[in-house]
N, CA, C and O atoms as a printed pandas DataFrame, in Angstrom:
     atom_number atom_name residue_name chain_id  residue_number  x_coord  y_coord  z_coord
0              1         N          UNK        A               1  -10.649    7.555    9.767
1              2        CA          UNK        A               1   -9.374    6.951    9.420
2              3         C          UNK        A               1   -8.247    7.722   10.099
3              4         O          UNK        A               1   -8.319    8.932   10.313
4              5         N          UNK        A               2   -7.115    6.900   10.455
5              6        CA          UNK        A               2   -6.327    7.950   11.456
6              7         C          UNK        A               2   -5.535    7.950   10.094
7              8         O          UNK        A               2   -5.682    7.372    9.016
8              9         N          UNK        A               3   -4.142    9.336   10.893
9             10        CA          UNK        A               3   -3.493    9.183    9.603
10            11         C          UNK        A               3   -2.863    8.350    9.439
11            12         O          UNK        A               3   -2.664    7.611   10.404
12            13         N          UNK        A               4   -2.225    8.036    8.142
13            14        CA          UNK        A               4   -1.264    7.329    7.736
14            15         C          UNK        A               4    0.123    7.582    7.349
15            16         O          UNK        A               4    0.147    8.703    6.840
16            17         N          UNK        A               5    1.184    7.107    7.355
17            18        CA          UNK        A               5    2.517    7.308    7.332
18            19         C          UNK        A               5    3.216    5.974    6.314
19            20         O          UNK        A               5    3.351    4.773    6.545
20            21         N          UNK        A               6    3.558    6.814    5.135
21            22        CA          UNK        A               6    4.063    6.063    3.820
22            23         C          UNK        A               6    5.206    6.301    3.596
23            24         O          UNK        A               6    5.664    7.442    3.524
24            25         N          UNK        A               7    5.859    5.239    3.447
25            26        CA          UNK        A               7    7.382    5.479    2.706
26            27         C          UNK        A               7    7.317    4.953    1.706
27            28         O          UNK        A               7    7.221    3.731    1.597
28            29         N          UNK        A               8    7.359    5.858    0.634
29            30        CA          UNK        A               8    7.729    5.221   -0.833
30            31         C          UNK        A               8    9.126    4.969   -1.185
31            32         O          UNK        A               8   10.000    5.776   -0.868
32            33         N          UNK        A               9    9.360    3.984   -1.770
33            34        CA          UNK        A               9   10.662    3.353   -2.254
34            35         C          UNK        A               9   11.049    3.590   -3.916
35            36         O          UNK        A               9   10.060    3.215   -4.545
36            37         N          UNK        A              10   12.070    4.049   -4.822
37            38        CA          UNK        A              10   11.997    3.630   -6.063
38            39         C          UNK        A              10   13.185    3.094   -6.789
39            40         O          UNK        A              10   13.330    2.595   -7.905
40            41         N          UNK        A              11   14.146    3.410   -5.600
41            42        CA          UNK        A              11   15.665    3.521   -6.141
42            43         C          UNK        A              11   16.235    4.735   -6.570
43            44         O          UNK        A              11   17.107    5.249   -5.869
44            45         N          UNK        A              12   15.800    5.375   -7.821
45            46        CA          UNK        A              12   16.188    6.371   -8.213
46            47         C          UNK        A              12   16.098    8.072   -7.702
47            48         O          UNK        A              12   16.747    9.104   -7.873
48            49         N          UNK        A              13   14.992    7.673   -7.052
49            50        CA          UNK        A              13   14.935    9.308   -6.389
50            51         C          UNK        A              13   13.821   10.221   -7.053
51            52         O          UNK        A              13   12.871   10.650   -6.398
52            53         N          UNK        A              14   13.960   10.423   -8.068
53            54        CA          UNK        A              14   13.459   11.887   -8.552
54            55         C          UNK        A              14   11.867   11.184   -9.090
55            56         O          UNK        A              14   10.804   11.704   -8.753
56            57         N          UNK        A              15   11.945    9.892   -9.997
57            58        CA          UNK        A              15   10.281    9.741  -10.036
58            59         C          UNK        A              15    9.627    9.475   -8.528
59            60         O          UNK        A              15    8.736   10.280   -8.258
60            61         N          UNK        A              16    9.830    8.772   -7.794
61            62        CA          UNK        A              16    9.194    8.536   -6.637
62            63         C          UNK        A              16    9.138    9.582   -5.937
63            64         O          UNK        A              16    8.192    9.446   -5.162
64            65         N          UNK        A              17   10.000   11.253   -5.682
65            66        CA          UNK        A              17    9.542   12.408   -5.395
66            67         C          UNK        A              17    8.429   12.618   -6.113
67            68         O          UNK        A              17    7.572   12.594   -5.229
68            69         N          UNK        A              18    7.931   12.786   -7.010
69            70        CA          UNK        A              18    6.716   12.866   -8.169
70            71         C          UNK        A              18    5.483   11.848   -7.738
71            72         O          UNK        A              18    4.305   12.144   -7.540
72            73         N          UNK        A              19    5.986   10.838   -7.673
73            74        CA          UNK        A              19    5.133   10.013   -7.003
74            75         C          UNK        A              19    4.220   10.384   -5.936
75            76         O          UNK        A              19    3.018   10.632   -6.026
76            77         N          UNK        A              20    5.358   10.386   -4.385
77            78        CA          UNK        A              20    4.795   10.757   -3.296
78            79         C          UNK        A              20    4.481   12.583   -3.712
79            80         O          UNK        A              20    4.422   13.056   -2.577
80            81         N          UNK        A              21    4.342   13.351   -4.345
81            82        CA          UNK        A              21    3.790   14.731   -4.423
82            83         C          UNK        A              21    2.382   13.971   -5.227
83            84         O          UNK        A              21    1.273   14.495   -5.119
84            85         N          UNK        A              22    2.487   13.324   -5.633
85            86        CA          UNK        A              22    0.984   13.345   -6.488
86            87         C          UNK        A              22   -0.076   12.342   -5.860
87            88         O          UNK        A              22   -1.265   12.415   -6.171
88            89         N          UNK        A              23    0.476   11.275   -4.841
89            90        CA          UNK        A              23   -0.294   10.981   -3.878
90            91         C          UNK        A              23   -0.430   11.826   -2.754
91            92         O          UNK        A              23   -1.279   11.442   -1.950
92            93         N          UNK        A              24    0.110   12.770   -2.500
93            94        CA          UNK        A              24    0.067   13.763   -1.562
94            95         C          UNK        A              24   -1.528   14.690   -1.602
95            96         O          UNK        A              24   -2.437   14.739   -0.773
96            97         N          UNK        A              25   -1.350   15.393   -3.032
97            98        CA          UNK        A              25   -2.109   16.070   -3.597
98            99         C          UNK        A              25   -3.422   15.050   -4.190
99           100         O          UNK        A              25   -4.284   15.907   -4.384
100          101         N          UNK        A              26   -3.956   13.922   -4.522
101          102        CA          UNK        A              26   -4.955   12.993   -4.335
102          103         C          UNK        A              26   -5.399   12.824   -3.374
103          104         O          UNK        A              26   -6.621   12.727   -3.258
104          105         N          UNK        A              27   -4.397   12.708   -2.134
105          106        CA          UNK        A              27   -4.992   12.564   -0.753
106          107         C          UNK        A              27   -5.787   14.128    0.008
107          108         O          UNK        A              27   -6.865   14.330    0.567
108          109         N          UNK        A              28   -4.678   14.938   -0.315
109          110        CA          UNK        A              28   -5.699   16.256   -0.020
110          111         C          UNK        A              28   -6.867   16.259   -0.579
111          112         O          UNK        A              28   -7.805   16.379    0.208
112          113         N          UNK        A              29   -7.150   16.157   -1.802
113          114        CA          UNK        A              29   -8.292   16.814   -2.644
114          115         C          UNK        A              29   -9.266   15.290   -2.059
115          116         O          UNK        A              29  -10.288   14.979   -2.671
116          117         N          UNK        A              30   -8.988   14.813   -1.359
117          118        CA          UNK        A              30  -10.277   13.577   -0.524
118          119         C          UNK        A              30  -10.252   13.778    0.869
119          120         O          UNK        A              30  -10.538   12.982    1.763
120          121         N          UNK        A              31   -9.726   15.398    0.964
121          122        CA          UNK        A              31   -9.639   15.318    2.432
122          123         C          UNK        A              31   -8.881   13.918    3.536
123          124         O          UNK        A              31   -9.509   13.775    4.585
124          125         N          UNK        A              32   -8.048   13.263    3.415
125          126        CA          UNK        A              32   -7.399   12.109    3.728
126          127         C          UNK        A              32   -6.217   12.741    4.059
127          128         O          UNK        A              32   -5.641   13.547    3.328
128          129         N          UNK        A              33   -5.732   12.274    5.493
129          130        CA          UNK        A              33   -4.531   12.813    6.029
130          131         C          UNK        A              33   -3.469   11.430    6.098
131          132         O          UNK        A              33   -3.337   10.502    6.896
132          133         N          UNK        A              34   -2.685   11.899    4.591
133          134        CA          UNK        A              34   -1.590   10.830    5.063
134          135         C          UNK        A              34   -0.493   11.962    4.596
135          136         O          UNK        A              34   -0.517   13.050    4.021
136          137         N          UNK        A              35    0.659   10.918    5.279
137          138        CA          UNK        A              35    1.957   11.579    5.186
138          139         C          UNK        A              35    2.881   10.544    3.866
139          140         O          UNK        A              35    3.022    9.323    3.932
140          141         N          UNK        A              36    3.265   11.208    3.040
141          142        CA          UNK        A              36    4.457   10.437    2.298
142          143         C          UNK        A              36    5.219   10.871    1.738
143          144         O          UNK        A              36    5.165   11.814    0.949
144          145         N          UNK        A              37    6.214   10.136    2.112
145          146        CA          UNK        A              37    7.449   10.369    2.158
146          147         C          UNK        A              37    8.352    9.470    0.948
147          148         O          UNK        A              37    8.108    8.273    0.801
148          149         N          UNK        A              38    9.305   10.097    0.188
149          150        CA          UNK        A              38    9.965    9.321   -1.089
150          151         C          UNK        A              38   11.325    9.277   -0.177
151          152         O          UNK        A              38   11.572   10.200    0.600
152          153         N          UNK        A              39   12.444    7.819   -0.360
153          154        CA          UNK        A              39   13.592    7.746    0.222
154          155         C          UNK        A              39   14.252    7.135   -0.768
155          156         O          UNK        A              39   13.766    7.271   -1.891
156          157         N          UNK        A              40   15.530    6.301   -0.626
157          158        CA          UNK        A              40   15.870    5.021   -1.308
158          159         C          UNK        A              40   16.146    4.531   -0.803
159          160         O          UNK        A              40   16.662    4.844    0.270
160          161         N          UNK        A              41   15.955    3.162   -1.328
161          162        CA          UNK        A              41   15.947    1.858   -0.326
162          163         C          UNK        A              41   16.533    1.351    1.029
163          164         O          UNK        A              41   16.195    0.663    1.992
164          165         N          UNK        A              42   17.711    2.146    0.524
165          166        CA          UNK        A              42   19.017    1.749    1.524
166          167         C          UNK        A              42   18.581    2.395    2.843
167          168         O          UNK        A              42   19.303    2.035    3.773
168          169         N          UNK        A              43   17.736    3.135    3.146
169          170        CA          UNK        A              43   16.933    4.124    3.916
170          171         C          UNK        A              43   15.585    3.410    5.012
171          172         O          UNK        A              43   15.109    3.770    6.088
172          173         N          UNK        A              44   15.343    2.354    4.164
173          174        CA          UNK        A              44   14.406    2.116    4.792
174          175         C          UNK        A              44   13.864    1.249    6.444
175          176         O          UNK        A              44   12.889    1.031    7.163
176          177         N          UNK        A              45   15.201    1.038    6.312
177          178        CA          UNK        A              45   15.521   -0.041    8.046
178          179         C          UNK        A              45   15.417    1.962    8.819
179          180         O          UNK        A              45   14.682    1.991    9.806
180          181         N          UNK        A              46   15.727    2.675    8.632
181          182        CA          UNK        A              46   15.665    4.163    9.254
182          183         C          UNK        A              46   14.290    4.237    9.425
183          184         O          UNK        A              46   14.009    4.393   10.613
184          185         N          UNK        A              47   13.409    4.188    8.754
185          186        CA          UNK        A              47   12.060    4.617    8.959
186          187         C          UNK        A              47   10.912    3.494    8.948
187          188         O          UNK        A              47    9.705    3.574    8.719
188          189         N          UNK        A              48   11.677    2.505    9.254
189          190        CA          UNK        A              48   10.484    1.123    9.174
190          191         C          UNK        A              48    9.494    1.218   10.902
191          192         O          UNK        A              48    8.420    0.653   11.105
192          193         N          UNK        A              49   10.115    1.919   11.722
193          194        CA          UNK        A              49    9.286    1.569   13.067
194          195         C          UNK        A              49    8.659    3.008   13.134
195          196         O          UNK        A              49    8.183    3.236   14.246
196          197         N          UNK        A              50    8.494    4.361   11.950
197          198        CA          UNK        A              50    8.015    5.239   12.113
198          199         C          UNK        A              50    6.161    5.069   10.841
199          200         O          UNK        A              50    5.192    5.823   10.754
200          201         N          UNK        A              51    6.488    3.735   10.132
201          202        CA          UNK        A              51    5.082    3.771    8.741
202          203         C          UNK        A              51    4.232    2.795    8.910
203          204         O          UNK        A              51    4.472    1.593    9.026
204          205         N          UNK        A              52    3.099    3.418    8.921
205          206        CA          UNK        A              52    2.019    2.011    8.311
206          207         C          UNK        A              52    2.292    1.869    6.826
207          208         O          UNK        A              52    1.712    0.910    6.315
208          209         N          UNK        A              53    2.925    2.489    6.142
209          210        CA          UNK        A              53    2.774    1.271    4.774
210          211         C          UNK        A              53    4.109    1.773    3.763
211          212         O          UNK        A              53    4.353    2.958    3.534
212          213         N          UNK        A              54    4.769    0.814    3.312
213          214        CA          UNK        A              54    5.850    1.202    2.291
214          215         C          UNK        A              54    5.369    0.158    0.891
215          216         O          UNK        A              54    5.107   -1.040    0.790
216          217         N          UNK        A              55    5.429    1.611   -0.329
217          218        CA          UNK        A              55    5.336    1.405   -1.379
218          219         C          UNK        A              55    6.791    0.993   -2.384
219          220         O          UNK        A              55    7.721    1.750   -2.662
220          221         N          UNK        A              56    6.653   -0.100   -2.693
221          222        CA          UNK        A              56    8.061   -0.325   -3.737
222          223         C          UNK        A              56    7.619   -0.164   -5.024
223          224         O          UNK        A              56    6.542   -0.552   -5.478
224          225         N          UNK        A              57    8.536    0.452   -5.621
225          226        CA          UNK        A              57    8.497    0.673   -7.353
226          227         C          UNK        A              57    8.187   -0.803   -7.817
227          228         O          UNK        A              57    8.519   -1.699   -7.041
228          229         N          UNK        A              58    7.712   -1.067   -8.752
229          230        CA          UNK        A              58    7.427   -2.112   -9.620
230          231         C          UNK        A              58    8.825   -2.809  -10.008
231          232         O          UNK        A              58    9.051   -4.019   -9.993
232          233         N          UNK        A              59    9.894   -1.568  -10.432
233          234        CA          UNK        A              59   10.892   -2.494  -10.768
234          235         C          UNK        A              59   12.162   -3.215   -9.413
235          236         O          UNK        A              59   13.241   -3.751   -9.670
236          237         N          UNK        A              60   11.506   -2.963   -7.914
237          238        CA          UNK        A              60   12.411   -3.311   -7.583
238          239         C          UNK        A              60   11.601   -4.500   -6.352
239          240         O          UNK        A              60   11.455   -4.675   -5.142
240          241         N          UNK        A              61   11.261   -5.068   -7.643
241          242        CA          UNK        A              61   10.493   -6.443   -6.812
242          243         C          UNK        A              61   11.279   -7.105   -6.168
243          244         O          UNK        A              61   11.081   -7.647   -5.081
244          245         N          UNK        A              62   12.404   -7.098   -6.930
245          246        CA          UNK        A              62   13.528   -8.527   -6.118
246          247         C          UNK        A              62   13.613   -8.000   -4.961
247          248         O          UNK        A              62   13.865   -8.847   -4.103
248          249         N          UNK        A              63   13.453   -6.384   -4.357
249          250        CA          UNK        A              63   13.957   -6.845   -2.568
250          251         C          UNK        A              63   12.754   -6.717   -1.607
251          252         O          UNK        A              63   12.576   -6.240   -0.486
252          253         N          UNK        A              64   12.032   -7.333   -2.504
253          254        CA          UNK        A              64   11.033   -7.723   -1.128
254          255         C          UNK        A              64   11.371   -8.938   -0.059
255          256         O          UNK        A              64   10.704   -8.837    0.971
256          257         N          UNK        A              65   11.987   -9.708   -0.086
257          258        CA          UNK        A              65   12.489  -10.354    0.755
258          259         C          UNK        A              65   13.344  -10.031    1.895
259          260         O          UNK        A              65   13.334  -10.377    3.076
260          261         N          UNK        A              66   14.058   -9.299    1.222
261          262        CA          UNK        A              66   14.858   -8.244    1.998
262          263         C          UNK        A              66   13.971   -7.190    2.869
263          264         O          UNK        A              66   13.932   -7.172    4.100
264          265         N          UNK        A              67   13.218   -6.256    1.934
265          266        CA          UNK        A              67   12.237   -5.823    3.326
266          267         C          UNK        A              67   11.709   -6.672    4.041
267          268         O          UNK        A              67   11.436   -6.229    5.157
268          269         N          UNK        A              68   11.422   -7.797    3.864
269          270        CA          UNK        A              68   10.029   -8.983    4.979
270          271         C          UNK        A              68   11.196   -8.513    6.154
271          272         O          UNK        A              68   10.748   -7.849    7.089
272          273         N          UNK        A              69   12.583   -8.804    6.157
273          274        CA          UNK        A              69   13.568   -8.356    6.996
274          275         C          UNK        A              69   13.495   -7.384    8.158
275          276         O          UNK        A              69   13.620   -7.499    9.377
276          277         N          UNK        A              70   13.248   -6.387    7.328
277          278        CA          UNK        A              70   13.403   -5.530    7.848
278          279         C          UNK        A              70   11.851   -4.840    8.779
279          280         O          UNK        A              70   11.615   -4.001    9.648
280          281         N          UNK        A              71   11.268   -5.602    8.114
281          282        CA          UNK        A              71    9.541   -5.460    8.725
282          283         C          UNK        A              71    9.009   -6.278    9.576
283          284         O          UNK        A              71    7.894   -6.083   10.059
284          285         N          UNK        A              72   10.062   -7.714    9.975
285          286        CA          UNK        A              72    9.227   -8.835   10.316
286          287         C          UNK        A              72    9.136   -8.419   12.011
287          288         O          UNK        A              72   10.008   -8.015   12.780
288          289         N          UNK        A              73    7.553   -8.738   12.227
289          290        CA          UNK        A              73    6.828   -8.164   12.837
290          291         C          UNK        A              73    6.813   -7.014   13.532
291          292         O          UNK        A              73    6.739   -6.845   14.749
292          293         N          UNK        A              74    6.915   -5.967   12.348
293          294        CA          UNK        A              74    6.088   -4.663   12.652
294          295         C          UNK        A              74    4.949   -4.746   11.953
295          296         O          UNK        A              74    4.928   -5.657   11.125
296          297         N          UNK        A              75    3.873   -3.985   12.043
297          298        CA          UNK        A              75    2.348   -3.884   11.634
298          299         C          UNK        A              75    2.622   -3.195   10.185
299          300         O          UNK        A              75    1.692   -2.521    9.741
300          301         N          UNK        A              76    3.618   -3.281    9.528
301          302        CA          UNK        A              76    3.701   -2.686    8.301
302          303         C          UNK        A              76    3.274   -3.184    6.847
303          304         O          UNK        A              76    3.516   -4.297    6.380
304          305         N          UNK        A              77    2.613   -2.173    6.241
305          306        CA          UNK        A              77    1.726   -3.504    5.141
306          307         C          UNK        A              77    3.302   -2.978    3.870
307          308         O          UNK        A              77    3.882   -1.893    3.814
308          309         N          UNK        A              78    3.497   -3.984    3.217
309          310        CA          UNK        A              78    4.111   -3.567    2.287
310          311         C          UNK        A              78    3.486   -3.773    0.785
311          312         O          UNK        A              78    2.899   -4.823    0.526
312          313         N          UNK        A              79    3.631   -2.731   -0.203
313          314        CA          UNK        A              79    2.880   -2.589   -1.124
314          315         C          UNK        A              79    4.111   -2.507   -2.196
315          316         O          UNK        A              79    5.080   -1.753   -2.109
316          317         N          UNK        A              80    3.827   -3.526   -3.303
317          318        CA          UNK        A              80    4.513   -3.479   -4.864
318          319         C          UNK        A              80    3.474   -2.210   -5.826
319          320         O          UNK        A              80    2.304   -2.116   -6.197
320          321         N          UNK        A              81    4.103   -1.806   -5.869
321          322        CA          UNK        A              81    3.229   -0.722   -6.320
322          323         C          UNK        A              81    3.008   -0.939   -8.407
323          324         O          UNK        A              81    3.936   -1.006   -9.214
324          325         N          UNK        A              82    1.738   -0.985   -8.669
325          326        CA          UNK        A              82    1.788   -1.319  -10.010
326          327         C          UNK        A              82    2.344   -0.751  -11.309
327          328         O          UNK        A              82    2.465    0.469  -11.414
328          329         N          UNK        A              83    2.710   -1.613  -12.365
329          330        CA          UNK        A              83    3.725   -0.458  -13.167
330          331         C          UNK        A              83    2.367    0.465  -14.369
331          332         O          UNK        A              83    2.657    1.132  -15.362
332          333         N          UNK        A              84    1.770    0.349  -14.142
333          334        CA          UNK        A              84    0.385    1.039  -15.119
334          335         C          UNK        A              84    0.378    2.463  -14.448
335          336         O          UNK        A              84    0.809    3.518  -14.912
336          337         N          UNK        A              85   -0.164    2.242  -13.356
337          338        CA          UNK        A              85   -0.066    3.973  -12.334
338          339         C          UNK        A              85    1.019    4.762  -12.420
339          340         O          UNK        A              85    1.109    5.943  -12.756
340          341         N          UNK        A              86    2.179    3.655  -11.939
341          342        CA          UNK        A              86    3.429    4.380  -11.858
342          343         C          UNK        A              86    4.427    4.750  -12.948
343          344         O          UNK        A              86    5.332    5.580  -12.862
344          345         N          UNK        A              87    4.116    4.018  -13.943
345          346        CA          UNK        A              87    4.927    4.657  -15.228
346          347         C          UNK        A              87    4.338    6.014  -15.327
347          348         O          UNK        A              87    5.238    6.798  -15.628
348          349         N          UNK        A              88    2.923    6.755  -15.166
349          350        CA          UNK        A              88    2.498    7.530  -15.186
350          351         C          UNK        A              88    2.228    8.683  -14.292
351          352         O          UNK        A              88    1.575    9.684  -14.589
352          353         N          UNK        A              89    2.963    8.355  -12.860
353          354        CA          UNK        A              89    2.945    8.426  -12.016
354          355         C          UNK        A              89    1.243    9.267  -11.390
355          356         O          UNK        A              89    1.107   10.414  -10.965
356          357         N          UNK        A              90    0.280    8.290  -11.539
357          358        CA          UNK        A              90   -0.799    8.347  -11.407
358          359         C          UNK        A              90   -1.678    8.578   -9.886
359          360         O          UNK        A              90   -2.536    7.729   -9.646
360          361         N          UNK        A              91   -1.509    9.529   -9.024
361          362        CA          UNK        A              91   -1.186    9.581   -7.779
362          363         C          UNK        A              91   -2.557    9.370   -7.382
363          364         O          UNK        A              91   -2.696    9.320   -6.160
364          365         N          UNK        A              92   -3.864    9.198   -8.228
365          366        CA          UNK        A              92   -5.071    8.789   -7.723
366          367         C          UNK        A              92   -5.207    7.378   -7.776
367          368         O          UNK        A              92   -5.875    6.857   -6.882
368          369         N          UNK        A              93   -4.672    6.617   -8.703
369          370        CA          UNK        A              93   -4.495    5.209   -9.067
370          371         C          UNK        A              93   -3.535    4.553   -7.831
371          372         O          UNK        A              93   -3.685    3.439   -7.331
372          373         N          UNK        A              94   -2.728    5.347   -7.557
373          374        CA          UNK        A              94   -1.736    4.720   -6.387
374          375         C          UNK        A              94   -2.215    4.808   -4.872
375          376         O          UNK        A              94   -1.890    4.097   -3.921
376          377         N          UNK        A              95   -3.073    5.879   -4.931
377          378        CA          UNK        A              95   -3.791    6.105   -3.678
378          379         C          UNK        A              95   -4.857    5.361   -3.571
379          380         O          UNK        A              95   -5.072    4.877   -2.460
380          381         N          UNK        A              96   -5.875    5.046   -4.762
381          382        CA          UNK        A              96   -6.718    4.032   -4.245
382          383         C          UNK        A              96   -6.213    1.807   -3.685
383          384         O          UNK        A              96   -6.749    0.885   -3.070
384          385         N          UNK        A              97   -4.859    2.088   -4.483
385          386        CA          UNK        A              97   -3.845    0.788   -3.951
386          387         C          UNK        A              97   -4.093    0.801   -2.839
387          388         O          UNK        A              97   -4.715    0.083   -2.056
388          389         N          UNK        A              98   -3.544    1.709   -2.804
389          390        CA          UNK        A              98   -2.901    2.165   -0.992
390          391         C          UNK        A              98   -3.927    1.886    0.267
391          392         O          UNK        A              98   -3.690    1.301    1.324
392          393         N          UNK        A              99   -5.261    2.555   -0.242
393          394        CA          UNK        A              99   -6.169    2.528    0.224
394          395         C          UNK        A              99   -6.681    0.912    0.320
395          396         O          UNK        A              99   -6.678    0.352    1.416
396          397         N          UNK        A             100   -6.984    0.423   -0.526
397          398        CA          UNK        A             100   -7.400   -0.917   -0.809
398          399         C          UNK        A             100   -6.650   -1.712    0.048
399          400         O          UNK        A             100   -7.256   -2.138    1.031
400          401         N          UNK        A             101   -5.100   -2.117   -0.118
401          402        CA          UNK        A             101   -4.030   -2.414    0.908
402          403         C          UNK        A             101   -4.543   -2.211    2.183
403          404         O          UNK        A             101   -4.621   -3.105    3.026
404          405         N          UNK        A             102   -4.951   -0.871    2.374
405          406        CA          UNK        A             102   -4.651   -0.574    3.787
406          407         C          UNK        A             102   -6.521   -1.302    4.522
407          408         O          UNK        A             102   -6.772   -1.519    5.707
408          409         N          UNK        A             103   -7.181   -1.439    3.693
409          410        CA          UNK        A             103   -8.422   -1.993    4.079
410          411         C          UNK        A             103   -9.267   -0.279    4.656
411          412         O          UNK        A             103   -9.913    0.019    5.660
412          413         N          UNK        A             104   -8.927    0.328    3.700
413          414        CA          UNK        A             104   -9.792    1.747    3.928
414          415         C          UNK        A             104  -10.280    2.206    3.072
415          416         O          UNK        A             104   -9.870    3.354    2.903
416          417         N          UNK        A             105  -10.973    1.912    2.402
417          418        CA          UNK        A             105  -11.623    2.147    1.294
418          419         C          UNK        A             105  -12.694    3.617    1.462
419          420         O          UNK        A             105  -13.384    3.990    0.513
């Protein structure tokens, strides 16, 4: 698997730092080299031609349309990320998403 390059999205900042540290640390302990990165939204036209995959918080479904925007046709998978994992910020639960998404199981 080559690596991968994630931008997580949440709005707020400080859970989605937590987030991307605990998919960070899931991905180490499987030996899996990805990179991720926590921003906010407003951020993400900046780093859309640098990720294979951006994760959105659960609660900020409404701008997925707005990313298709900002993604339309780059190879970027975009992922709603579920609110079960992420209320908990469950970084093995979010990594196997991710994984699944990404068709790397």
């Amino acid at each position: 698997m080559k690596k991968l390059n994630v931008l997580l999205v949440c709005g707020s900042g400080a859970s989605s730092g937590f987030m991307a540290a605990n998919i960070r640390k899931a991905a180490k302990a499987r030996g899996l080299e990805i990179s991720v990165v926590a921003r906010s939204e407003s951020e993400i036209e900046s780093y859309v031609d640098e990720i294979d995959a951006l994760m959105v918080g659960p609660h900020l479904a409404y701008i997925l349309d707005e990313i298709d925007e900002y993604t339309h046709g780059l190879p970027v998978k975009v992922i709603l990320m579920k609110k079960e994992y992420y209320s908990t910020l469950d970084g093995d639960a979010a990594l196997d998403h991710l994984l699944s998404e990404m068709g790397e199981e």
